[in-house]
N, C-alpha and C positions, 0 to 999 in steps of 0.2 A: 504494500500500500504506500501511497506518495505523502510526504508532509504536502499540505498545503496552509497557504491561508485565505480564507474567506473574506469579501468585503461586501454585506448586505444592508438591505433597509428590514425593519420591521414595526408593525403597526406600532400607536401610537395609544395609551389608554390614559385616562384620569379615573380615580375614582371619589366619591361623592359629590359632593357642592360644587363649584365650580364658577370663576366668572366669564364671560365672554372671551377672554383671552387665552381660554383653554384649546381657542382654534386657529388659533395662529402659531405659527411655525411649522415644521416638518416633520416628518415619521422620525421612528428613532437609528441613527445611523451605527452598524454593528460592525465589528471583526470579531471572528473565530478561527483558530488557528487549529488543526488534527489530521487525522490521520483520513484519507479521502478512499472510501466504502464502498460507494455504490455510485457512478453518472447516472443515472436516469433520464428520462425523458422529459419531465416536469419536476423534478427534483435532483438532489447531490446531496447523501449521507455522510455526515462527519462522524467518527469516533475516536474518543479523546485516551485513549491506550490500545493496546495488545497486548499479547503475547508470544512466545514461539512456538505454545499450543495452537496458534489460530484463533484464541480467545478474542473477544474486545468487548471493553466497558465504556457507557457512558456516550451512546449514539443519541444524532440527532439529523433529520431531515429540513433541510431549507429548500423553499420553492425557487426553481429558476427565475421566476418571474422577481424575484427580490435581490438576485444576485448582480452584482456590479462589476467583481475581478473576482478572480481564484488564481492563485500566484504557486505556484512552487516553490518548496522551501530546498535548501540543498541537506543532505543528510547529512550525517557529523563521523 
């Protein structure tokens, strides 16, 4: 699996009360950096370990549509 790093958007929440100003500005702009699982078609799985059993912990799916770069990390 490739180090990568991610650079995405993801929604944008408030929760309770709230004044008018709660709609101004941008989504929330992200980086995640792991270990790259699965391209897909509509999505790209990150997971943040291995093993040399072939294990991994601590997966996550981000939609393509939110993704901005995916860079390469060089391995060490």
């Amino acid at each position: 699996m490739e180090k990568v790093a991610v650079e995405w958007v993801d929604s944008k929440i408030m929760h309770g009360w709230q004044d008018n100003r709660i709609f101004e500005g941008e989504v929330a702009q992200c980086e995640s950096v792991g270990f790259l699982y699965e391209d897909g078609v509509d999505f790209i799985t990150l997971v943040m370990g291995r093993s040399d059993s072939d294990m991994v912990v601590e997966g996550f799916s981000i939609p393509k549509g939110c993704i901005k770069s995916v860079k390469k990390l060089r391995a060490r």
